[in-house]
VEXBA-812633 format. One line per field, with one value per residue (C-alpha): residue number from 1; residue in three letters; x, y, z. Coordinates in Angstrom, 1 decimal. Example, Ala and Ser with C-alpha at 12.3 -4.5 7.8 and 13.67 -1.06 7.14 Angstrom:
resi: [1; 2]
resn: [Ala; Ser]
x: [12.3; 13.7]
y: [-4.5; -1.1]
z: [7.8; 7.1]
This chain:
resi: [1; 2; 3; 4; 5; 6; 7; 8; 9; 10; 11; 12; 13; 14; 15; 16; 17; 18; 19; 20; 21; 22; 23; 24; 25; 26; 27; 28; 29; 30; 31; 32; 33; 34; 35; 36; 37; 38; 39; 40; 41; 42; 43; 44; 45; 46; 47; 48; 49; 50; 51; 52; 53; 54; 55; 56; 57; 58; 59; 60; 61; 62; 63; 64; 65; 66; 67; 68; 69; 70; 71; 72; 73; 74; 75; 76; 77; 78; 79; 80; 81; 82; 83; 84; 85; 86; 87; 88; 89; 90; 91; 92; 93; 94; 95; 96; 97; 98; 99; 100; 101; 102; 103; 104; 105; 106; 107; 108; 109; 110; 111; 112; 113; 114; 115; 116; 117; 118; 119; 120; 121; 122; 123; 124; 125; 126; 127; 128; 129; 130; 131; 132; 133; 134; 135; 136; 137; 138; 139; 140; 141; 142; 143; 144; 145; 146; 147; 148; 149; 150; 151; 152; 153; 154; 155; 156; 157; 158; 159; 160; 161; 162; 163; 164; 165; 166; 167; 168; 169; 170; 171; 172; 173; 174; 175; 176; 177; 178; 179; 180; 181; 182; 183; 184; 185; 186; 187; 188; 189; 190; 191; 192; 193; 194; 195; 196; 197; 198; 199; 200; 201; 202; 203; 204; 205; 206; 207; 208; 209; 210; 211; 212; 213; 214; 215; 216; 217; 218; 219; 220; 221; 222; 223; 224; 225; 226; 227; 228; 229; 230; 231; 232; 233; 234; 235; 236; 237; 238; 239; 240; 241; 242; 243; 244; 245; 246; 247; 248; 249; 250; 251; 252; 253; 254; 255; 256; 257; 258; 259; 260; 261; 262; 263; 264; 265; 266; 267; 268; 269; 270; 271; 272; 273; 274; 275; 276; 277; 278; 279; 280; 281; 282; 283; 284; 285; 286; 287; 288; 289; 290; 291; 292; 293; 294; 295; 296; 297; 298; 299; 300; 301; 302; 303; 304; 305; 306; 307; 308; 309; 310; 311; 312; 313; 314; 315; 316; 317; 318; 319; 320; 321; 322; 323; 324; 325; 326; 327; 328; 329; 330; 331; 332; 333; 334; 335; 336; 337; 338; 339; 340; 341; 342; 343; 344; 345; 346; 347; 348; 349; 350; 351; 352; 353; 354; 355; 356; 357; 358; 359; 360; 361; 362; 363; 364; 365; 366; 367; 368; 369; 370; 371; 372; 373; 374; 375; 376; 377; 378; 379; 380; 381; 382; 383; 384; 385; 386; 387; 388; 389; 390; 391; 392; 393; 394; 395; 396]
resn: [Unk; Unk; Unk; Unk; Unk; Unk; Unk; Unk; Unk; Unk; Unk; Unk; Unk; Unk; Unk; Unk; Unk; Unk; Unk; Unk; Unk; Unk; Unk; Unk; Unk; Unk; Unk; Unk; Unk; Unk; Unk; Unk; Unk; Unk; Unk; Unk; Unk; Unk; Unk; Unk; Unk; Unk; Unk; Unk; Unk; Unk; Unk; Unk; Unk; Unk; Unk; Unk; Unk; Unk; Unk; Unk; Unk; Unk; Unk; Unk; Unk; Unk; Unk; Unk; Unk; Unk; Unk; Unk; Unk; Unk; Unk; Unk; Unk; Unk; Unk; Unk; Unk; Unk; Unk; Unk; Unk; Unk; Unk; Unk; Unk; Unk; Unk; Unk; Unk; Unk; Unk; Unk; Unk; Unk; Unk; Unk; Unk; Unk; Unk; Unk; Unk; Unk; Unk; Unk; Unk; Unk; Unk; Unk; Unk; Unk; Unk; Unk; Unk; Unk; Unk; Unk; Unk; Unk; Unk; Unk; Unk; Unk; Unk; Unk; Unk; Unk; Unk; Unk; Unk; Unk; Unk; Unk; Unk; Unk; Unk; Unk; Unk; Unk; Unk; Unk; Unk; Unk; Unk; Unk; Unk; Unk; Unk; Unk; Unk; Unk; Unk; Unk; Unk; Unk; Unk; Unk; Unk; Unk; Unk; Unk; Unk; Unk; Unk; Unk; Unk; Unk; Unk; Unk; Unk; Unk; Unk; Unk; Unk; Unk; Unk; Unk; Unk; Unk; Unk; Unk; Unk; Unk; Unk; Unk; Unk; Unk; Unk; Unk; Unk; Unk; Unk; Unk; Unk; Unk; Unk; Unk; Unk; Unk; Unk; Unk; Unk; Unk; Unk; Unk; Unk; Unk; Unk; Unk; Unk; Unk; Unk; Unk; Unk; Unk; Unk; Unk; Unk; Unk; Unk; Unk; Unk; Unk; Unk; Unk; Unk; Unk; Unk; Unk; Unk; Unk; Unk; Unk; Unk; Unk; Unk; Unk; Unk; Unk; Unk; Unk; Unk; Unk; Unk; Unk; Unk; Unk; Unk; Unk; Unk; Unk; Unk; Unk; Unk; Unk; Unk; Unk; Unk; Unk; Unk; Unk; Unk; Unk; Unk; Unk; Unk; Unk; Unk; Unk; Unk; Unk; Unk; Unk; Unk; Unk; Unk; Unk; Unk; Unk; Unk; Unk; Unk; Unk; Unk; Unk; Unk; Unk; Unk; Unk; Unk; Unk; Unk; Unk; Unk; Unk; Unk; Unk; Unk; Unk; Unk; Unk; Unk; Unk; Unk; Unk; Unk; Unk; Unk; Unk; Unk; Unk; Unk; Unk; Unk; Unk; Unk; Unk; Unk; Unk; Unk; Unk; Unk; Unk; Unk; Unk; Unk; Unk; Unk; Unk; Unk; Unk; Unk; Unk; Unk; Unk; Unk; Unk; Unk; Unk; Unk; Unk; Unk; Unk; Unk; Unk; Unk; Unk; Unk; Unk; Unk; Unk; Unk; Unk; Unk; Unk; Unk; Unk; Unk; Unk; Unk; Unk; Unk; Unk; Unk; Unk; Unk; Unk; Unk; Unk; Unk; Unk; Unk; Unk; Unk; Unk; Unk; Unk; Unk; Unk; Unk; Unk; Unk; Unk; Unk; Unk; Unk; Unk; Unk; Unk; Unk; Unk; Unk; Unk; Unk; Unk; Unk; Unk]
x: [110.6; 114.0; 114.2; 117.4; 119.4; 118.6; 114.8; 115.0; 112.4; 109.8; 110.3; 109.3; 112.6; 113.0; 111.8; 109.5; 108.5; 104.8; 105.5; 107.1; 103.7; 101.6; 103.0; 103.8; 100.6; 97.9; 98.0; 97.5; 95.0; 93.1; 93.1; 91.6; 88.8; 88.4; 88.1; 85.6; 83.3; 82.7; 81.5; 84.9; 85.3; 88.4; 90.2; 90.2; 91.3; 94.1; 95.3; 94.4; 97.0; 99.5; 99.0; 99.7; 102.5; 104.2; 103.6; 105.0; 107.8; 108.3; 109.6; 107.2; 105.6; 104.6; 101.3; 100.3; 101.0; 97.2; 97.0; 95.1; 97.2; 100.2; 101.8; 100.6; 102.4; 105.6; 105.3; 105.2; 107.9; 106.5; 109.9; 111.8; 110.8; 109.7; 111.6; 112.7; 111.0; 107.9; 109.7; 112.4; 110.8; 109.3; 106.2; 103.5; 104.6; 104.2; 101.2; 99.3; 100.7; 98.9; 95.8; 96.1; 97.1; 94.3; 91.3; 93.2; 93.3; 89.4; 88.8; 87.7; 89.2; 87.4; 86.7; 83.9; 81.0; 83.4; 84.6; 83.7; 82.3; 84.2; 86.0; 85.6; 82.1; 80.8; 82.6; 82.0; 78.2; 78.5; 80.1; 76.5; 74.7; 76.5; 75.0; 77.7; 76.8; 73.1; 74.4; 76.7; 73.8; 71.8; 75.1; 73.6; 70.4; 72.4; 74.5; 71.7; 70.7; 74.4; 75.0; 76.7; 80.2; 80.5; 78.5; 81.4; 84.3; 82.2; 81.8; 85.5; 86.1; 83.9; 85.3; 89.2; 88.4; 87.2; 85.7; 86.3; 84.1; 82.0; 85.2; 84.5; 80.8; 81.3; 79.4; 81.7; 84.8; 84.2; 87.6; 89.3; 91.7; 92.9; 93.0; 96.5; 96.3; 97.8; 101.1; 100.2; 100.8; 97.2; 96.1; 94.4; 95.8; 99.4; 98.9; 95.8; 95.8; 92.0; 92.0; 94.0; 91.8; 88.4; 90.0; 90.4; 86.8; 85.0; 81.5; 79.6; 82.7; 82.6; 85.1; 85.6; 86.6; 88.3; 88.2; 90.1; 88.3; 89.8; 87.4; 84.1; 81.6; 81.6; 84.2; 82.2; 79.1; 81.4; 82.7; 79.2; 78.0; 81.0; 80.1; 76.5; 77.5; 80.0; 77.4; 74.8; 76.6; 78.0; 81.7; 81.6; 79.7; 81.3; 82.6; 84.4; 84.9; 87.3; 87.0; 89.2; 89.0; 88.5; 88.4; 91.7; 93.1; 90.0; 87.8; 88.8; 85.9; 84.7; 81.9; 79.6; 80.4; 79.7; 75.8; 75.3; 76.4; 74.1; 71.4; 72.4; 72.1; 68.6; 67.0; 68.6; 65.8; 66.6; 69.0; 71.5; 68.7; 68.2; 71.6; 71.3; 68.5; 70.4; 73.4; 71.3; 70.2; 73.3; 74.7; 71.8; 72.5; 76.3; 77.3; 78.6; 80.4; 82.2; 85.4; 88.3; 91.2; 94.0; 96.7; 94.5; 95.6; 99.3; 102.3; 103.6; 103.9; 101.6; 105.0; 104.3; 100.9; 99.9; 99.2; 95.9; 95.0; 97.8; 95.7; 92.0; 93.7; 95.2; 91.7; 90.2; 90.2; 92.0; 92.2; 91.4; 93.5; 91.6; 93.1; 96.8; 97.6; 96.7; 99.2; 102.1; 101.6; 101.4; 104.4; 106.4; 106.1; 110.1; 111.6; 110.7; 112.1; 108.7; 109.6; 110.2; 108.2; 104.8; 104.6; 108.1; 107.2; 103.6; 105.7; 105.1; 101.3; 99.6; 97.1; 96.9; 95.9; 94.7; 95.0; 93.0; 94.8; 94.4; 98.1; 98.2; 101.6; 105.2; 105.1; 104.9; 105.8; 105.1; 105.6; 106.9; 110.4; 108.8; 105.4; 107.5; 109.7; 106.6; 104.8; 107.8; 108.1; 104.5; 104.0; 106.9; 106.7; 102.5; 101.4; 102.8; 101.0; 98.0; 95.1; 95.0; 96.5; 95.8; 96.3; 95.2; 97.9; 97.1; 99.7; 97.6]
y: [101.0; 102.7; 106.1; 107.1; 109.6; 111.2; 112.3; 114.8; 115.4; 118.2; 121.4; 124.6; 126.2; 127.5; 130.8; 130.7; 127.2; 125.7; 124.5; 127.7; 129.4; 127.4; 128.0; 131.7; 132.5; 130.0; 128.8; 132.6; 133.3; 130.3; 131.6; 134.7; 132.9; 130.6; 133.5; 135.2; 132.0; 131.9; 134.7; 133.3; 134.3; 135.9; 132.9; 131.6; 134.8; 134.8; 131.7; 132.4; 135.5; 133.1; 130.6; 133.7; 134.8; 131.3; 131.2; 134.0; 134.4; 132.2; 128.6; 125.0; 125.2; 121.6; 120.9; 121.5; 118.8; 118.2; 117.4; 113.9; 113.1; 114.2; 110.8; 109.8; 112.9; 112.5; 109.1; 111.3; 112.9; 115.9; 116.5; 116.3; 118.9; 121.3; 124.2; 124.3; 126.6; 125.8; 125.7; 123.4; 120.7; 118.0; 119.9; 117.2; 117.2; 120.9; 121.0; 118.1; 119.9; 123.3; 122.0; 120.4; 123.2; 125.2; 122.9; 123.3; 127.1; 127.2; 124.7; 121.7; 119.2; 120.9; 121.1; 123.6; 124.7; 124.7; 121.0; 118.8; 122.3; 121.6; 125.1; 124.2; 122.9; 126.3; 126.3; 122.4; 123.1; 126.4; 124.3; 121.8; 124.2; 126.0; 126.2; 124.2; 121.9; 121.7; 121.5; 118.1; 116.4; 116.5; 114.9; 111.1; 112.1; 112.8; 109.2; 107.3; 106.1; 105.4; 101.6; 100.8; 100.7; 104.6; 105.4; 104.1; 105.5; 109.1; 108.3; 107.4; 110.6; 112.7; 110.7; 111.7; 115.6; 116.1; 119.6; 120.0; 117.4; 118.7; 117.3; 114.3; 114.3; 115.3; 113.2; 113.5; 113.3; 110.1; 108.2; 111.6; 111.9; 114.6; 113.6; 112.8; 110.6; 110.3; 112.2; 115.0; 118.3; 119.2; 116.2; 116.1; 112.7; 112.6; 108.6; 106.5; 103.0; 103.1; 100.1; 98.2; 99.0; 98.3; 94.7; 93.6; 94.5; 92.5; 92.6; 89.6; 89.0; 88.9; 92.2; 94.5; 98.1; 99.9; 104.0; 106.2; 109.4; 113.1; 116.2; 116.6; 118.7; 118.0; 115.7; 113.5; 113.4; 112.3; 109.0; 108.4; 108.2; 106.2; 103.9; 103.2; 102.1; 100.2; 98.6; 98.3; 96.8; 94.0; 95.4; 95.8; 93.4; 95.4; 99.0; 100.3; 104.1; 105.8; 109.6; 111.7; 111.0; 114.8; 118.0; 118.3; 119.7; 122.3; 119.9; 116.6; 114.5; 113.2; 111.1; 114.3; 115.1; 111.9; 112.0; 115.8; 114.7; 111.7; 114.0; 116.2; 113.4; 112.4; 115.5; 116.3; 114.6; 112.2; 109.5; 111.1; 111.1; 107.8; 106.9; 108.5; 106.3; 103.2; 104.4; 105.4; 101.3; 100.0; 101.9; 99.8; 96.7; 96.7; 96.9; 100.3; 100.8; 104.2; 104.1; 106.1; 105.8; 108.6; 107.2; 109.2; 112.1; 111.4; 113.3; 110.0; 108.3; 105.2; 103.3; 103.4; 101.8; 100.6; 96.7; 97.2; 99.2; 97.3; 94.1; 95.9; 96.8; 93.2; 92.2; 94.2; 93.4; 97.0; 100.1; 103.2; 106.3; 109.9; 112.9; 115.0; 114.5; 111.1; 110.5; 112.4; 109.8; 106.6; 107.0; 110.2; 113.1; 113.4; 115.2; 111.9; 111.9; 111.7; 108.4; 106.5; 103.5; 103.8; 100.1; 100.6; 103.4; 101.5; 97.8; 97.9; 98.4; 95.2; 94.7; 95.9; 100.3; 102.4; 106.1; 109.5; 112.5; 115.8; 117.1; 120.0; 119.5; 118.8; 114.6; 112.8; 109.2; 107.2; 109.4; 108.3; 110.4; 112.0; 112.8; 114.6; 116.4; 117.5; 118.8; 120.8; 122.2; 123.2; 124.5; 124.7; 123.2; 124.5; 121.2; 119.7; 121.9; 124.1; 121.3; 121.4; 117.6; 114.6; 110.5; 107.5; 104.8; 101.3; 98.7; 95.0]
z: [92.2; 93.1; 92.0; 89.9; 89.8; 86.1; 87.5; 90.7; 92.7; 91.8; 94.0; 93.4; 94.0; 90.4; 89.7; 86.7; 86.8; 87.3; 90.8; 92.0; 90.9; 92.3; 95.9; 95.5; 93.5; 93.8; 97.1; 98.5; 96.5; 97.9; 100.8; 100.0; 98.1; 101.2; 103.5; 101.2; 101.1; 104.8; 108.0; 109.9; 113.2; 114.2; 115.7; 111.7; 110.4; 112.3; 111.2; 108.0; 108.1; 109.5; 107.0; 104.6; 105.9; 106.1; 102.3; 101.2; 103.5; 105.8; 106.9; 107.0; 111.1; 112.7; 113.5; 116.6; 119.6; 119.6; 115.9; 116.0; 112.9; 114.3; 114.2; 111.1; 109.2; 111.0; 109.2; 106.3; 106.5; 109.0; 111.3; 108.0; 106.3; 109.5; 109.3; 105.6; 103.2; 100.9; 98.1; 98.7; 100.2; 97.4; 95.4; 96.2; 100.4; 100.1; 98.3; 100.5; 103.6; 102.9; 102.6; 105.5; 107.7; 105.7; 107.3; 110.7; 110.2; 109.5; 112.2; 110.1; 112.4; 115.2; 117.9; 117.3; 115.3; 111.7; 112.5; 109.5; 107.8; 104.0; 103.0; 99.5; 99.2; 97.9; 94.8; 94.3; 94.2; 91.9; 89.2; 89.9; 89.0; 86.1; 82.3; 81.4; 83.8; 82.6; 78.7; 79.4; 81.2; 78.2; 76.1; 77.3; 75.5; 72.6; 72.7; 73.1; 69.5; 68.8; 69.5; 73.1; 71.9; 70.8; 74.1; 76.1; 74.0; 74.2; 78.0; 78.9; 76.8; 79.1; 82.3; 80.9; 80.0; 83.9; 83.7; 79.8; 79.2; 76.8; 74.6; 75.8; 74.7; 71.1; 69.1; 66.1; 68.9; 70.7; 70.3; 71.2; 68.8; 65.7; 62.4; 62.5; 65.9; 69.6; 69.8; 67.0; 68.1; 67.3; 69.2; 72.4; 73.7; 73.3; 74.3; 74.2; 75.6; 75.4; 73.3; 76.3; 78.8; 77.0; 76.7; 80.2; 80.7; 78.3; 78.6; 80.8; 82.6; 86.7; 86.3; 89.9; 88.0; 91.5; 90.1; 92.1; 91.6; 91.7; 91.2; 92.2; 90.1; 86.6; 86.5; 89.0; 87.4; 84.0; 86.2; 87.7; 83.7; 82.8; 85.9; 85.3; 81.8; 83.1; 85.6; 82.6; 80.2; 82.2; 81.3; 85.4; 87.8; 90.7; 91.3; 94.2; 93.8; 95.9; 97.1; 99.5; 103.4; 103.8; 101.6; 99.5; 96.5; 96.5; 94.4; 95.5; 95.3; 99.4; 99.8; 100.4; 97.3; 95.5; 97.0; 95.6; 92.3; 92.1; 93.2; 90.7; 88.3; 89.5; 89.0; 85.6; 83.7; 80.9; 80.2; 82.5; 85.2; 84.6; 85.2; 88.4; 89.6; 88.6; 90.3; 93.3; 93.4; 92.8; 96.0; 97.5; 96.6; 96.4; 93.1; 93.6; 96.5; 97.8; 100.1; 101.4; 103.3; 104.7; 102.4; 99.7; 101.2; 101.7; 100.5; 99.5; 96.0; 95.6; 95.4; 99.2; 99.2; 102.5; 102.7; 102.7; 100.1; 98.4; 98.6; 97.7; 94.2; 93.8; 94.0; 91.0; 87.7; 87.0; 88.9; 87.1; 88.9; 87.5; 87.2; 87.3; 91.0; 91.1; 87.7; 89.8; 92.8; 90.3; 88.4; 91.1; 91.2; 89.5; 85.9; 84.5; 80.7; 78.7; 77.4; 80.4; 80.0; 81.7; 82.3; 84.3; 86.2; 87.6; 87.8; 91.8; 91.4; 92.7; 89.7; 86.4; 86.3; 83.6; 84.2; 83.2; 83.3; 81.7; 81.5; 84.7; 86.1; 84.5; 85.2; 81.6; 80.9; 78.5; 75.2; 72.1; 71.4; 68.0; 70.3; 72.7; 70.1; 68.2; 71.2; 72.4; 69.2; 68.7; 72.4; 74.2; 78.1; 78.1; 76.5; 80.3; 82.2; 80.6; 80.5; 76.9; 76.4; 77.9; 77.7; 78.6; 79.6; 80.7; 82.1; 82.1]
């Protein structure tokens, strides 16, 4: 869709704001944490310092002439934005493009002994292994005298909540919502299309569900549980879950990270165990399939789908898109007023999307005027950005 001129793009030139933090605070503390996590040699320190000191003070380098993606991000907008600083280029280029000269600083794309060696990957597996962890994989245990019906609404819950998804599991919480509904200040979901999207998968029907996943860990093994019920309640015939072509985002789901969560659900024990198995056979014989593609880690809107992932998602019967970065590519990553129609903002998407997003960043569409006016009221611009609030939006 063309973009207009009442929503500018997202920079983190304002001192203060989320995206200005993000680049001045989180992004060097990464790299201390990813430095911590590995014996680097001194060839990745180095660039490690560099990295640093580009952050904090200085202007966006190229990649290197070398780069075997080279082409691909000038595509992206690469020569561009070269030269400017961090925080005035759009938030979601910068943000992709660290990450991407963070695996080149630590060697990922090789050659050498770190290529393919994920920088990330220790903290993905901590959060396997955390009590937390252990405690949500006895939820399915919990859900399973309850009759089909509340097991999904519980297990979309847990899918939507990501790494809060004890919420999720509740059994007294399984629609989601506060006593006083969607858009209630005290409300976790300011919108929920759940409804919607349970209704364009009728059980029985030949329906593909495409899921577009975003964290590993937790939130992972929450979409593998909502998949096998998917899968075993005939709501899906076919799922095609999609995963990162390469470590991103810190814990961006890859496909190594999809097998160590189904192992982590195979050993668990239990119903979610036994979901783990059936997931583990449904790899086998095609009913779940996993795929990537670069676009998924693109600087670019999904307004700029290529043509074919464009015709993949025209195939399914919906595409779920998980998770806050994800949200910011579907509808852009702009100072959207919150009640820009979310139907409008997703009109170029090729088949009808549903999307899961805990609220992380400042993007909102979709809100009903009062919702917004109530939320600002009871917590100021946090409700956009602290993970407390989330929704569920569908466009059929």
């Amino acid at each position: 869709m063309p973009e207009t001129a009442d929503a500018p793009v997202i920079t983190g030139d304002r001192p203060g704001s989320f995206p200005r933090s993000v680049l001045a605070e989180r992004h060097p503390a990464l790299i201390g944490q990813v430095r911590a996590a590995f014996p680097y040699g001194p060839e990745q320190h180095r660039a490690l310092d560099a990295l640093l000191g580009e952050c904090a003070e200085g202007v966006i380098e190229p990649l290197g002439p070398d780069a075997h993606d080279l082409d691909r991000w000038r595509e992206w907008g690469l020569d561009e934005h070269t030269g400017r600083s961090w925080y005035e280029v759009p938030f979601l280029w910068a943000e992709s493009f660290f990450y991407r000269r963070l695996l080149a600083a630590v060697g990922y794309f090789g050659p050498g002994p770190w290529q393919g060696v994920d920088p990330f990957r220790p903290f993905k597996l901590a959060e396997l292994r955390t009590g937390e962890t252990a405690a949500e994989l006895a939820a399915p245990d919990r859900l399973a005298p309850l009759p089909a019906e509340e097991r999904g609404r519980a297990l979309l819950h847990g899918s939507l909540w990501g790494n809060r998804a004890d919420l999720g599991f509740r059994l007294d919480a399984g629609n989601g919502e506060a006593a006083d509904g969607p858009g209630h200040p005290g409300a976790p979901l300011v919108a929920d299309d759940s409804a919607a999207l349970w209704s364009l998968l009728p059980a029985g029907e030949p329906n593909t569900v495409h899921l577009v996943a975003d964290n590993a860990g937790r939130e992972l093994l929450a979409d593998l549980l909502l998949t096998d019920h998917l899968l075993r309640h005939r709501h899906a015939g076919h799922v095609v879950l999609y995963v990162k072509p390469y470590p991103y985002y810190v814990s961006d789901a890859t496909t190594a990270d999809v097998v160590d969560a189904l192992r982590r659900l195979r050993e668990s024990g239990g119903a979610a165990g036994a979901a783990g198995e059936r997931l583990w056979e449904a790899m086998g014989r095609g009913l779940l399939a996993v795929r990537t593609h670069p676009f998924f880690c693109a600087p670019l809107p999904y307004a700029g789908l290529p043509g074919d992932l464009r015709e993949e998602f025209g195939r399914a019967t919906v595409t779920v898109v998980k998770g806050d970065l994800n949200y910011r590519r579907l509808v852009g990553d702009r100072h959207w007023p919150a009640t820009t129609p979310f139907a409008g903002r997703t009109a170029y998407f090729p088949g009808p999307v549903a999307a899961l997003r805990t609220l992380k960043s400042d993007v909102a569409v979709g809100l009903e005027a009062r919702t917004e006016t109530e939320l600002d009221a009871a917590h100021g611009h946090r409700w956009r950005t602290g993970g407390t609030h989330a929704l569920i939006q569908v466009r059929s």
